[in-house]
N, CA, C and O atoms as a GROMACS GRO file, in nm:
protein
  528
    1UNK      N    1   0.525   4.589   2.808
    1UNK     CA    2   0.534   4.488   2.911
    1UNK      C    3   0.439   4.526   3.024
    1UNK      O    4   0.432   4.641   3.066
    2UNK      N    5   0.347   4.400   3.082
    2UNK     CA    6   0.251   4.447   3.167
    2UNK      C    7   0.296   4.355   3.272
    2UNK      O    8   0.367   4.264   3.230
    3UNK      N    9   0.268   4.356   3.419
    3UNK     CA   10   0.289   4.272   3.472
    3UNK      C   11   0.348   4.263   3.634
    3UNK      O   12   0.322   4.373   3.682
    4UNK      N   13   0.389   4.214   3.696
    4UNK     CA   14   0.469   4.186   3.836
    4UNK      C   15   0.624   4.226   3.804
    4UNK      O   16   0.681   4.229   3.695
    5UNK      N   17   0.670   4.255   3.926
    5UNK     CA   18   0.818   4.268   3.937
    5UNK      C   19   0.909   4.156   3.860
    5UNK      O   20   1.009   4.159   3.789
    6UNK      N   21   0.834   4.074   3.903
    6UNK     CA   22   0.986   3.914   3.866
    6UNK      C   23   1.002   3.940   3.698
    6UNK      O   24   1.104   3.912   3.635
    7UNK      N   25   0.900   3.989   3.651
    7UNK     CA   26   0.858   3.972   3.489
    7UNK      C   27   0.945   4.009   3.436
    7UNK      O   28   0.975   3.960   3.327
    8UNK      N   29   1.033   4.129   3.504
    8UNK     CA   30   1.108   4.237   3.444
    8UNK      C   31   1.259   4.155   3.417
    8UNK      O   32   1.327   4.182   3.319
    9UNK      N   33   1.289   4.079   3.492
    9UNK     CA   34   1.380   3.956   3.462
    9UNK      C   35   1.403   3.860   3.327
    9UNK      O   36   1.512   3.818   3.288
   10UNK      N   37   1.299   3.843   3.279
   10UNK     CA   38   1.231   3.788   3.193
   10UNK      C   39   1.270   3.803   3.056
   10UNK      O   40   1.294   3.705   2.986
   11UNK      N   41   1.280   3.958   3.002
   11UNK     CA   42   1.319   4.014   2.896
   11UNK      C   43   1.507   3.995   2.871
   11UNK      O   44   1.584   3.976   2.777
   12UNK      N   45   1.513   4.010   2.988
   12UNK     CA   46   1.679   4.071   2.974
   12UNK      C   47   1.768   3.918   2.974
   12UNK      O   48   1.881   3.906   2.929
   13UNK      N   49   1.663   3.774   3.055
   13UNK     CA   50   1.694   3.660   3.011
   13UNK      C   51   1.711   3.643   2.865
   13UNK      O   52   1.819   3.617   2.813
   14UNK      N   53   1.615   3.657   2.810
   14UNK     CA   54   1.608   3.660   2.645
   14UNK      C   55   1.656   3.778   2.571
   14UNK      O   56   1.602   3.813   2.466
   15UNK      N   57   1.743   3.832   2.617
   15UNK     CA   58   1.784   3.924   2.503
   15UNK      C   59   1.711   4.042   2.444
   15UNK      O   60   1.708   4.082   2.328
   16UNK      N   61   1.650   4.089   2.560
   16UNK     CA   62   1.554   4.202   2.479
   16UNK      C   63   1.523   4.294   2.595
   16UNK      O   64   1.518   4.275   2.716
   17UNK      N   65   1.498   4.438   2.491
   17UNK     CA   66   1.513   4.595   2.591
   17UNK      C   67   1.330   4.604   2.592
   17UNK      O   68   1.234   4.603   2.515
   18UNK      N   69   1.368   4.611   2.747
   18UNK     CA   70   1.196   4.684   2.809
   18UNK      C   71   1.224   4.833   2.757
   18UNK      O   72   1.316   4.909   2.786
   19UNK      N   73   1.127   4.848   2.681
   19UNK     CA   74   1.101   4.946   2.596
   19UNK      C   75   1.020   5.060   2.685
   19UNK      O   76   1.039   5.182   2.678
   20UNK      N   77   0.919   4.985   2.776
   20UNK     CA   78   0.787   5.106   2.815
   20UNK      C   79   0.745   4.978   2.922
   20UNK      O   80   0.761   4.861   2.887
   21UNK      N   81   0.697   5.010   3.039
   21UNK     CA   82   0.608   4.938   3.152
   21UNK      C   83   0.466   5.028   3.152
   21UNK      O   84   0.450   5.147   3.179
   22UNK      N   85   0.371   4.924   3.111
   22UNK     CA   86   0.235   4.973   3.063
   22UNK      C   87   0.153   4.910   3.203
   22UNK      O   88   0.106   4.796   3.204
   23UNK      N   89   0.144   5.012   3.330
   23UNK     CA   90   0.046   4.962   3.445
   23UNK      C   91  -0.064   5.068   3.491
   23UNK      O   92  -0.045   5.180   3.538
   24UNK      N   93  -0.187   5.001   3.462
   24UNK     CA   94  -0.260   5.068   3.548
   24UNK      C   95  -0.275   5.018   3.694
   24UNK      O   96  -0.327   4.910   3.722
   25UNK      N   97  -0.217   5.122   3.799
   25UNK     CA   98  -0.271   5.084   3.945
   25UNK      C   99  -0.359   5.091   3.935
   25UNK      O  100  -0.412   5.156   3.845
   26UNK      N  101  -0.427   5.016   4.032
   26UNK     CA  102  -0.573   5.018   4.102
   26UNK      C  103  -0.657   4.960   4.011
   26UNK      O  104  -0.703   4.854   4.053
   27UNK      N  105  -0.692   4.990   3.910
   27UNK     CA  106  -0.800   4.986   3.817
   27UNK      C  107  -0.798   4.794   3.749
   27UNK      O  108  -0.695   4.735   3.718
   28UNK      N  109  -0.926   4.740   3.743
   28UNK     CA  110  -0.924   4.600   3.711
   28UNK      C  111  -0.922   4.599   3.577
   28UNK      O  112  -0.946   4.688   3.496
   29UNK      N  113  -0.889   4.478   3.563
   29UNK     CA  114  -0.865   4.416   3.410
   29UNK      C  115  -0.986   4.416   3.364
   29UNK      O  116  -0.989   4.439   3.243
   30UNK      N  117  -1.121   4.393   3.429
   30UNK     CA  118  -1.244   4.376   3.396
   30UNK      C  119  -1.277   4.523   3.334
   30UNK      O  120  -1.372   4.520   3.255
   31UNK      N  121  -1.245   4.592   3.345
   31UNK     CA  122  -1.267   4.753   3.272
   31UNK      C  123  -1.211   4.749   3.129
   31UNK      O  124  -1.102   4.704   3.092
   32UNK      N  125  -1.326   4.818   3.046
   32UNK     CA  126  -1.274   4.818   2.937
   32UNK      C  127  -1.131   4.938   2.877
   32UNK      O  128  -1.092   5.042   2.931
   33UNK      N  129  -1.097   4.892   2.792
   33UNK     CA  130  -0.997   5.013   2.711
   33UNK      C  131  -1.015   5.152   2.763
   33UNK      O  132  -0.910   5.211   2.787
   34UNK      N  133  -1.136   5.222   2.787
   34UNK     CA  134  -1.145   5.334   2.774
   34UNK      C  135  -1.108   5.380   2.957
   34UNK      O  136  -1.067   5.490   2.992
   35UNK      N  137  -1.130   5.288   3.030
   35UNK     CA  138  -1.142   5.327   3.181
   35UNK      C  139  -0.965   5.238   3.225
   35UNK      O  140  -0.915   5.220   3.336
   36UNK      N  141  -0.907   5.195   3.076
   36UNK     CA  142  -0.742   5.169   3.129
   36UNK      C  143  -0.644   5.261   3.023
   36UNK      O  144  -0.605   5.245   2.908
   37UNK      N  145  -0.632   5.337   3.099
   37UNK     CA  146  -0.583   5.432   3.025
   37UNK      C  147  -0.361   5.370   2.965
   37UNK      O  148  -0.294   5.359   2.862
   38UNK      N  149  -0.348   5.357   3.082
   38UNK     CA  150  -0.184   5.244   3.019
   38UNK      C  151  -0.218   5.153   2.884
   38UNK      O  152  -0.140   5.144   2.789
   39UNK      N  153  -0.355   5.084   2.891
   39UNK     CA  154  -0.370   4.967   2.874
   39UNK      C  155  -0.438   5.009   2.741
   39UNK      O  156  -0.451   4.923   2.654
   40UNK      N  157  -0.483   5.139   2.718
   40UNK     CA  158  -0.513   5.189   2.577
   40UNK      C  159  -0.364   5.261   2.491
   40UNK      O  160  -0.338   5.263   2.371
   41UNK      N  161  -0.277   5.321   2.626
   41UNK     CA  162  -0.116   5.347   2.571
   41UNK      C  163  -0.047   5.217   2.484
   41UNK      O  164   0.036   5.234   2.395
   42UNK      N  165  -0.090   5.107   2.519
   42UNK     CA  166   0.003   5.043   2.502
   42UNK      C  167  -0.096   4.993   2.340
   42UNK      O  168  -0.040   4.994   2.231
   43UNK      N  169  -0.220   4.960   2.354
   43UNK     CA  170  -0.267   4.924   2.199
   43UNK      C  171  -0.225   5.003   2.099
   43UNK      O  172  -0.205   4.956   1.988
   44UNK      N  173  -0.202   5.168   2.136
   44UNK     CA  174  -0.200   5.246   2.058
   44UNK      C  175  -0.049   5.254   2.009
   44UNK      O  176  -0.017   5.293   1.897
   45UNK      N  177   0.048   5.208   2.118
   45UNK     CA  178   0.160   5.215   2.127
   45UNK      C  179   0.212   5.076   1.997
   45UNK      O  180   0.298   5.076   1.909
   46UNK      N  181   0.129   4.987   2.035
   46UNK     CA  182   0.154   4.878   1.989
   46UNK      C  183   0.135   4.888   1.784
   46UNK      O  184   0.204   4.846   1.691
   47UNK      N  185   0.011   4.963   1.793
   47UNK     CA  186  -0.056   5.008   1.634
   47UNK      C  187   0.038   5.088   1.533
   47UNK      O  188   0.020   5.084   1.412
   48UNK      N  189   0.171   5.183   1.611
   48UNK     CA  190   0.227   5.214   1.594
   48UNK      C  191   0.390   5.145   1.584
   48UNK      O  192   0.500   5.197   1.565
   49UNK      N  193   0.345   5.005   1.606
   49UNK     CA  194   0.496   4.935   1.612
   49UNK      C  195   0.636   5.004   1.713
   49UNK      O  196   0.754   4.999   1.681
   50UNK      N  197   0.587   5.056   1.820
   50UNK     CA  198   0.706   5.072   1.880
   50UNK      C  199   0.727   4.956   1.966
   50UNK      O  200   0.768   5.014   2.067
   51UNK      N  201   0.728   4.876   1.985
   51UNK     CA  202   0.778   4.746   2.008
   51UNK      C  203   0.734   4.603   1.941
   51UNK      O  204   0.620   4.592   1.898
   52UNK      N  205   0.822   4.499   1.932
   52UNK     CA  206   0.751   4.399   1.860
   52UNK      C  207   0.740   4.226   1.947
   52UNK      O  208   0.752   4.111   1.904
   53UNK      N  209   0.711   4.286   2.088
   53UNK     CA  210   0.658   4.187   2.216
   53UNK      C  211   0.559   4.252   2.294
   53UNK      O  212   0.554   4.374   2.282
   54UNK      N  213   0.459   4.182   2.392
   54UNK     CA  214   0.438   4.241   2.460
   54UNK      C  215   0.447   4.133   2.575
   54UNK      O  216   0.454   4.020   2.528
   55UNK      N  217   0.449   4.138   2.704
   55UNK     CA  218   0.484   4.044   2.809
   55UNK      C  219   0.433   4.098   2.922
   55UNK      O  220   0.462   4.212   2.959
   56UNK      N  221   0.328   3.997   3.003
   56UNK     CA  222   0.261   4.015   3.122
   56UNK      C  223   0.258   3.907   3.148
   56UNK      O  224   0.272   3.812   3.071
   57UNK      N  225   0.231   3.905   3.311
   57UNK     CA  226   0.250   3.791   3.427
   57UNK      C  227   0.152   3.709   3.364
   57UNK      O  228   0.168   3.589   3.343
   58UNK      N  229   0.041   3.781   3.331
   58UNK     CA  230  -0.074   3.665   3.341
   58UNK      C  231  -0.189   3.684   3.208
   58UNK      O  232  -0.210   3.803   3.181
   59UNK      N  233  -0.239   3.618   3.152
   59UNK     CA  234  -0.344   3.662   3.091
   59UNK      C  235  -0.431   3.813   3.131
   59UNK      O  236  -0.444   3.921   3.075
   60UNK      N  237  -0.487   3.742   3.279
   60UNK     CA  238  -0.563   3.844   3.282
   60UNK      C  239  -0.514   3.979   3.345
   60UNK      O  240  -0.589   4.065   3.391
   61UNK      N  241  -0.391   3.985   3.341
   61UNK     CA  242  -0.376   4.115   3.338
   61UNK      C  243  -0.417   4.208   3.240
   61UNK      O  244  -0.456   4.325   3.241
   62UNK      N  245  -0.398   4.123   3.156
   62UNK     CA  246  -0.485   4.174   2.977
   62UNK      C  247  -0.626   4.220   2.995
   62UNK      O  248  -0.655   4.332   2.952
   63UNK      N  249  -0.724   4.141   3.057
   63UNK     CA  250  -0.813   4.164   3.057
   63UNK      C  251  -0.906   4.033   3.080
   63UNK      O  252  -0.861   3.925   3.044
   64UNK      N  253  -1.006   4.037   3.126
   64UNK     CA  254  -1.106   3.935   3.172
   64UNK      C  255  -1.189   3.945   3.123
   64UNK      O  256  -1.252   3.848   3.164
   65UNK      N  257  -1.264   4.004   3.040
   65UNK     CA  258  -1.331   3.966   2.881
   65UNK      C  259  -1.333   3.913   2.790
   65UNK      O  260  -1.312   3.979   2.689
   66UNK      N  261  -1.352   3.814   2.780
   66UNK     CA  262  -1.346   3.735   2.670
   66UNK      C  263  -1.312   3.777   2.526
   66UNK      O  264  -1.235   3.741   2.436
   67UNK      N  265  -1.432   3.894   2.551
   67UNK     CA  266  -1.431   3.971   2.390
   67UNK      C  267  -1.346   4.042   2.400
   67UNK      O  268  -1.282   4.063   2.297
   68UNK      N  269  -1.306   4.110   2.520
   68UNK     CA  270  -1.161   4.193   2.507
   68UNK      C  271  -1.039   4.141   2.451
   68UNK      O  272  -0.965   4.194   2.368
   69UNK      N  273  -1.028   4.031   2.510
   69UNK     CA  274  -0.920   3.958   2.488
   69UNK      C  275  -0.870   3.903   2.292
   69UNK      O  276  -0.778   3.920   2.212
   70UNK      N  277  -1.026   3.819   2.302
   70UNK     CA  278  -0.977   3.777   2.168
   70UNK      C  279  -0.943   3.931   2.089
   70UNK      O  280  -0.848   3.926   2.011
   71UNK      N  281  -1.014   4.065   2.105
   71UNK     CA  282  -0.971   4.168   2.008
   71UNK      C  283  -0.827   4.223   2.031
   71UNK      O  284  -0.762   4.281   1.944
   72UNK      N  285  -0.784   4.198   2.159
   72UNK     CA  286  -0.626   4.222   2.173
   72UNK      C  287  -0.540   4.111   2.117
   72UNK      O  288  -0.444   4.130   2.043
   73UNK      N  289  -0.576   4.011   2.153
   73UNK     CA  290  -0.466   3.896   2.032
   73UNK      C  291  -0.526   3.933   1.899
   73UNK      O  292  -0.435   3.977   1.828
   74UNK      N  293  -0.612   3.933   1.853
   74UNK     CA  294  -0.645   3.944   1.684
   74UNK      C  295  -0.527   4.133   1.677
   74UNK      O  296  -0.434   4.137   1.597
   75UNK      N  297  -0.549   4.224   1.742
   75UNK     CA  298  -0.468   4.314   1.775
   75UNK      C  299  -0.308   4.304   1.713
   75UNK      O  300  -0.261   4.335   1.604
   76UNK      N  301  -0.258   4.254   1.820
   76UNK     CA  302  -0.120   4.174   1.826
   76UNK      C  303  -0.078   4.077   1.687
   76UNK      O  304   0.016   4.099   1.611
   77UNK      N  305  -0.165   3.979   1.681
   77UNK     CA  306  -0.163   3.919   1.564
   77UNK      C  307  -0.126   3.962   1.461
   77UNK      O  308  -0.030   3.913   1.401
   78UNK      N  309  -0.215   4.096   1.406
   78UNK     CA  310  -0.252   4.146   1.254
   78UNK      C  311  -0.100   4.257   1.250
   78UNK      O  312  -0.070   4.327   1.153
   79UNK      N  313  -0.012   4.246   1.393
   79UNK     CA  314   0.037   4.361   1.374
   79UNK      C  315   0.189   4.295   1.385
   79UNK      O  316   0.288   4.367   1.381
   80UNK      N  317   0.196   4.160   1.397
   80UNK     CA  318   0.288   4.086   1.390
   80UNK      C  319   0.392   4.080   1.539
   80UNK      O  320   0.499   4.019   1.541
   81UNK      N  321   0.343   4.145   1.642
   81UNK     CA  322   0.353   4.176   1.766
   81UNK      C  323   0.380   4.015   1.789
   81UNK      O  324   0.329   3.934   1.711
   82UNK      N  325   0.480   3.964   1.921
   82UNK     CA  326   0.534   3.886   1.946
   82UNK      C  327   0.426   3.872   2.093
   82UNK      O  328   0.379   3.985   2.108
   83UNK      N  329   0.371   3.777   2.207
   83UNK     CA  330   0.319   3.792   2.322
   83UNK      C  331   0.355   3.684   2.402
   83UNK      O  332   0.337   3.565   2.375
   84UNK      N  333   0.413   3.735   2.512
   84UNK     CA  334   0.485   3.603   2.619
   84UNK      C  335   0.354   3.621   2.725
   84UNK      O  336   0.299   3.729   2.749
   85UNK      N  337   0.317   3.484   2.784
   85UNK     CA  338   0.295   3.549   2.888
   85UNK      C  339   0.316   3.410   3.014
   85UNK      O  340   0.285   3.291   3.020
   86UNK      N  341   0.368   3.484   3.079
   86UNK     CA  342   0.464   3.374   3.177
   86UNK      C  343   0.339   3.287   3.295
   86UNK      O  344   0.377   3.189   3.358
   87UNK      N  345   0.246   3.322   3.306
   87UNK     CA  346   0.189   3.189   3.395
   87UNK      C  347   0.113   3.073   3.310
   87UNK      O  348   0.056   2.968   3.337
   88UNK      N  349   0.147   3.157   3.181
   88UNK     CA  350   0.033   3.030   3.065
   88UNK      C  351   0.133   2.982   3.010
   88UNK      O  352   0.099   2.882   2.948
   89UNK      N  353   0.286   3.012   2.996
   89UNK     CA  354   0.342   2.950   2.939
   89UNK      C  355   0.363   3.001   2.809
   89UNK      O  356   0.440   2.935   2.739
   90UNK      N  357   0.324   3.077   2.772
   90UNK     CA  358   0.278   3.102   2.627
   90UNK      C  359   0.363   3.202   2.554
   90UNK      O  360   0.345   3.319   2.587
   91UNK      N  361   0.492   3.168   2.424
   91UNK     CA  362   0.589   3.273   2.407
   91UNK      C  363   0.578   3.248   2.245
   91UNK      O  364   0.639   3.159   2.185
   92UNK      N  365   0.493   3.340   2.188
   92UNK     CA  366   0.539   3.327   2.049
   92UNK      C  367   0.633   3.358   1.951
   92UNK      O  368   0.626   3.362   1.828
   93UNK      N  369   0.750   3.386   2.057
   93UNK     CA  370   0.890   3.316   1.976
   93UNK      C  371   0.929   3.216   1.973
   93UNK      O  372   1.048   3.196   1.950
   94UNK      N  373   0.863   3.141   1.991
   94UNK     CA  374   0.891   2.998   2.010
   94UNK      C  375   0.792   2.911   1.867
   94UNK      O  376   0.683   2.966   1.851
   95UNK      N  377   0.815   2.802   1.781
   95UNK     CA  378   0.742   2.740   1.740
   95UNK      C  379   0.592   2.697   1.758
   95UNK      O  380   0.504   2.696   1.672
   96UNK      N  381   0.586   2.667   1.870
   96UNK     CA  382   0.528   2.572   1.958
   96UNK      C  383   0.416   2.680   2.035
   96UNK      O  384   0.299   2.643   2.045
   97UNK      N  385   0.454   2.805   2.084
   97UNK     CA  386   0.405   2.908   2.084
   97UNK      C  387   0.349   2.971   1.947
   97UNK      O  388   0.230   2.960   1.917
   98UNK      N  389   0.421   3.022   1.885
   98UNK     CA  390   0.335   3.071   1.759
   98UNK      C  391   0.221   3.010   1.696
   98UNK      O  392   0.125   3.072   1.651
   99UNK      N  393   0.241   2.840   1.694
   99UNK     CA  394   0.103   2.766   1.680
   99UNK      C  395  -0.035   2.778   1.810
   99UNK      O  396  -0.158   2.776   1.806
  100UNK      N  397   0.036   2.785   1.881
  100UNK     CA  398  -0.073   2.825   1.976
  100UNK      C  399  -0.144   2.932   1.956
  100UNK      O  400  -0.267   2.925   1.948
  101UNK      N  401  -0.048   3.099   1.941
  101UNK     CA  402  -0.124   3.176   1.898
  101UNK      C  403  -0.197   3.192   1.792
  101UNK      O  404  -0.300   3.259   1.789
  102UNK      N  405  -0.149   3.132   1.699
  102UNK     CA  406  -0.234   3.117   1.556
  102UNK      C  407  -0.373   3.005   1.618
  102UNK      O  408  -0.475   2.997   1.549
  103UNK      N  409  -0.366   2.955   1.700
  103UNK     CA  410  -0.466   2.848   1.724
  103UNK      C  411  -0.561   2.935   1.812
  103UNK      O  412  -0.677   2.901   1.789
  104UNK      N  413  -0.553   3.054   1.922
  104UNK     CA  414  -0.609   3.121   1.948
  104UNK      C  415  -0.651   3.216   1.863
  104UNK      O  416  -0.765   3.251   1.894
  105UNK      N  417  -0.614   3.268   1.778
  105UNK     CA  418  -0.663   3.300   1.640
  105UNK      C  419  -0.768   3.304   1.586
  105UNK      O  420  -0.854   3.391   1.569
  106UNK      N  421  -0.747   3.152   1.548
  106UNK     CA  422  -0.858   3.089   1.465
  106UNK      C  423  -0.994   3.086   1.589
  106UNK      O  424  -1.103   3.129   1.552
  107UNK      N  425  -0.980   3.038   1.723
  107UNK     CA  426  -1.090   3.065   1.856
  107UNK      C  427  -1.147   3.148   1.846
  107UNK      O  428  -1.270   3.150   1.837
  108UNK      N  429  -1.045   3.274   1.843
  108UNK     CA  430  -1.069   3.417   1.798
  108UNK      C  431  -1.197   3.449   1.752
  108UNK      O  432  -1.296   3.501   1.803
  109UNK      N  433  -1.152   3.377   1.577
  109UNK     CA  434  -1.251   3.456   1.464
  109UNK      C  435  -1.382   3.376   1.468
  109UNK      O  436  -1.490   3.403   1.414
  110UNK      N  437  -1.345   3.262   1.551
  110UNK     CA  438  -1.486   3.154   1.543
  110UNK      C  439  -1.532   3.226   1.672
  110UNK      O  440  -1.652   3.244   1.652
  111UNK      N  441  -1.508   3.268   1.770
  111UNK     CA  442  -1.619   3.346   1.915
  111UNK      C  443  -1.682   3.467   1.790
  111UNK      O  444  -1.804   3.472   1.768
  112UNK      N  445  -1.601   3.545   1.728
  112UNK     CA  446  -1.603   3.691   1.678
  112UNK      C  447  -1.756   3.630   1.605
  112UNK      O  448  -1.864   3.677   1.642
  113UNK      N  449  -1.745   3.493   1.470
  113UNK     CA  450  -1.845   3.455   1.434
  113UNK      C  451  -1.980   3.397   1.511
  113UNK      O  452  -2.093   3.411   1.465
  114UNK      N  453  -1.959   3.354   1.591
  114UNK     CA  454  -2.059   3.347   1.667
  114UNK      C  455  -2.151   3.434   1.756
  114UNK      O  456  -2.265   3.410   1.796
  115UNK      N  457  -2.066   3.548   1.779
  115UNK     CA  458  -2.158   3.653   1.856
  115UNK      C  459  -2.236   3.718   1.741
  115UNK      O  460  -2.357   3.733   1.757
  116UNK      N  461  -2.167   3.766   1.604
  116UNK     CA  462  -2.246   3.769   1.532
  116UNK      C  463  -2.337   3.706   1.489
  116UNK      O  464  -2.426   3.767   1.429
  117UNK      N  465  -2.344   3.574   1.503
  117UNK     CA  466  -2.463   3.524   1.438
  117UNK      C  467  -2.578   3.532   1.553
  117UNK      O  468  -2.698   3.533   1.522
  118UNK      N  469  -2.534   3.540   1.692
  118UNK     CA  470  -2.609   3.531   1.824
  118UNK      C  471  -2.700   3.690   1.773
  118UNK      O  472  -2.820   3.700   1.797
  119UNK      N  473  -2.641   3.775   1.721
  119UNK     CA  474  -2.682   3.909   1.712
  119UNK      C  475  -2.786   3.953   1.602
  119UNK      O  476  -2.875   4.039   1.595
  120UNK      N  477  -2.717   3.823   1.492
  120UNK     CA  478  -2.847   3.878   1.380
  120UNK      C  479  -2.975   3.764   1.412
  120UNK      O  480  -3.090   3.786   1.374
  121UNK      N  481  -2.946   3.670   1.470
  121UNK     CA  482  -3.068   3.560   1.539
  121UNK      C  483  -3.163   3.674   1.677
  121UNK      O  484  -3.283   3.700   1.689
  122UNK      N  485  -3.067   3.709   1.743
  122UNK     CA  486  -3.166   3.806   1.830
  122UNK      C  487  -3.259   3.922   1.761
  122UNK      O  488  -3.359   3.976   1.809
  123UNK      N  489  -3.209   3.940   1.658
  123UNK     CA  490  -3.284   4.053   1.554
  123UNK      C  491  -3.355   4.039   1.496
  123UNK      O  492  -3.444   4.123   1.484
  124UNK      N  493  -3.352   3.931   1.432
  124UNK     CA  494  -3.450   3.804   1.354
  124UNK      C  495  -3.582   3.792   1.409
  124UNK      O  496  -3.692   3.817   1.358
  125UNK      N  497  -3.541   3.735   1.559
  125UNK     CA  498  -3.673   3.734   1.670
  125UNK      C  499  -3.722   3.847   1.683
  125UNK      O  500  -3.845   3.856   1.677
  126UNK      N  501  -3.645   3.957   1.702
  126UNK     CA  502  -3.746   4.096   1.793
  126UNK      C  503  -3.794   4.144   1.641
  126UNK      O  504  -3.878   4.234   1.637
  127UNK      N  505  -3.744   4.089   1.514
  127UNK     CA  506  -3.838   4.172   1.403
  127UNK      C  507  -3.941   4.085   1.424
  127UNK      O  508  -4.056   4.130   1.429
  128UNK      N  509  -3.913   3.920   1.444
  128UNK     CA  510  -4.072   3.856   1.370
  128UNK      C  511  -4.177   3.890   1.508
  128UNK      O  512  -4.300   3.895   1.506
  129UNK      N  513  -4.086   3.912   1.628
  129UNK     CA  514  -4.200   3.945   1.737
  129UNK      C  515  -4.223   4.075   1.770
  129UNK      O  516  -4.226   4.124   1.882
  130UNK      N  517  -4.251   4.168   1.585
  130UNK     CA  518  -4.251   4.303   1.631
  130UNK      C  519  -4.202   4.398   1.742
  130UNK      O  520  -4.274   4.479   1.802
  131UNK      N  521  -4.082   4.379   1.760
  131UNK     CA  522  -3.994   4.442   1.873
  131UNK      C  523  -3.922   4.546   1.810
  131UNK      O  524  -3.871   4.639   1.873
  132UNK      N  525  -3.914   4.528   1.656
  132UNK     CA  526  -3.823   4.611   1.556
  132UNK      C  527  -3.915   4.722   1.478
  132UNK      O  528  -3.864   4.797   1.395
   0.00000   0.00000   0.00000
């Protein structure tokens, strides 16, 4: 669970034990994995199935990377991890939620495909314009 005070309310509405509070002070969401050290506890925590939610105030408490992001839901996803997150609305215990996340998903693997193709097109160019 990542997040604000009120959040902590949240779980115990629905029937479920805060397991671990995963916060980095100070440090922005804009930093990757390696410079959030909670925020790498908790992937690792997560890889290991010791909980099967994770819940933060906001998206970007997650992170403000785009590419971060989609690799933490594809993350969550593959690991059958449950993710609320209370200013988006967004609870995939819910129906209605779970299609959503499966619908971010699929966003997911189509950004994931596209940077790749952005990557072998940039390569393409710097070979034919001898850059390679």
């Amino acid at each position: 669970m990542a997040g604000c005070y009120h959040l902590a309310a949240i779980p115990i509405r629905m029937g479920c034990e805060i397991v671990r509070v995963y916060r980095d002070h100070g440090i922005s969401g804009a930093k990757s994995r390696d410079g959030r050290p909670e925020f790498d506890r908790l992937l690792r925590d997560a890889a290991q199935r010791k909980f099967d939610m994770v819940m933060a105030w906001s998206v970007d408490r997650l992170g403000r990377s785009l590419q971060d992001l989609v690799s933490f839901l594809s993350e969550l996803h593959a690991l059958h991890i449950d993710l609320f997150l209370h200013q988006q609305g967004l609870d995939t215990t819910t129906p209605g939620g779970k299609a959503m996340f499966q619908m971010m998903g699929v966003f997911a693997e189509f950004e994931r495909a596209m940077i790749a193709e952005r990557v072998r097109a940039g390569l393409r160019r710097a070979k034919d314009e001898g850059k390679l």
